[in-house]
C-alpha positions in Angstrom: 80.7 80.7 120.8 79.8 83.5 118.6 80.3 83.4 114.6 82.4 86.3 115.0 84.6 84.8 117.5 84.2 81.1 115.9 85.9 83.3 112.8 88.6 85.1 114.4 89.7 82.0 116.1 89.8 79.7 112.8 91.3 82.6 111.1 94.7 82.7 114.0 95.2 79.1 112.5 94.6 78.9 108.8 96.8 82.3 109.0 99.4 80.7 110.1 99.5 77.1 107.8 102.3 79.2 105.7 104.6 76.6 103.8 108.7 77.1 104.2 109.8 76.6 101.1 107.6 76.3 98.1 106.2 72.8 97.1 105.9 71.5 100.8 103.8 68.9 101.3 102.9 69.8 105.0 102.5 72.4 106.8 102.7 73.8 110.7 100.4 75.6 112.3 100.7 78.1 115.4 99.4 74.8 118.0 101.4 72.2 116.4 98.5 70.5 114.5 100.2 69.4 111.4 98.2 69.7 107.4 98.5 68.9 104.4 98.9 72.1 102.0 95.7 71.2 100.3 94.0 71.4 103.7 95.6 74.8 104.4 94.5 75.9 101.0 90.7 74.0 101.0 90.5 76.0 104.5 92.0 79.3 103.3 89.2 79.4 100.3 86.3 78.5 103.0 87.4 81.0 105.5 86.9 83.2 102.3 83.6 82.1 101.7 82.7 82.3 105.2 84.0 86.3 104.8 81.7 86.6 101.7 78.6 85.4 103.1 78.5 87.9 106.7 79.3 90.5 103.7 76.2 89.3 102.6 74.8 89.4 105.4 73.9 85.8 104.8 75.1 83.9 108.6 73.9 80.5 107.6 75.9 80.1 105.0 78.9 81.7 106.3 78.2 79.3 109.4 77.6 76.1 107.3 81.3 77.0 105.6 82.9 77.8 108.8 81.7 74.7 110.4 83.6 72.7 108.0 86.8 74.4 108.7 86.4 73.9 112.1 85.5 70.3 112.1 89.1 69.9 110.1 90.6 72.0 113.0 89.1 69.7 115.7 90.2 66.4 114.1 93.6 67.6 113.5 94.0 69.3 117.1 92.8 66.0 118.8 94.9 64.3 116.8 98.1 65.9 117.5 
């Protein structure tokens, strides 16, 4: 998969880890997987990160950061 679409796809989930009511502890995303809201927002700031660096035009970084989300996307997918 492309870092573009690697991107895109992360981003559909982390969008939608949005908390209810404020002070939630977990939150829902759009395939069920279930976070904690420091996951959402540890995944919110590297999907940031990961935005900064293709600015940059730096890839490797922005894959290194994105790999991280994703490997927290996989566990919590398989998990579910």
């Amino acid at each position: 998969m492309r870092l573009t679409e690697s991107i895109v796809s992360a981003e559909r989930i982390v969008d939608s880890l949005r908390p209810e009511k404020s002070g939630q502890g977990r939150v829902f995303a759009v395939d069920g997987s279930v976070y904690t809201a420091g996951q959402a927002a540890w995944m919110r700031a590297q999907l940031s990160l990961v935005l900064r660096s293709c600015t940059r035009g730096d890839e490797s970084a922005a894959a290194t950061y994105l790999q991280g989300v994703l490997d927290m996307l996989r566990a919590h997918h398989s998990g579910s």
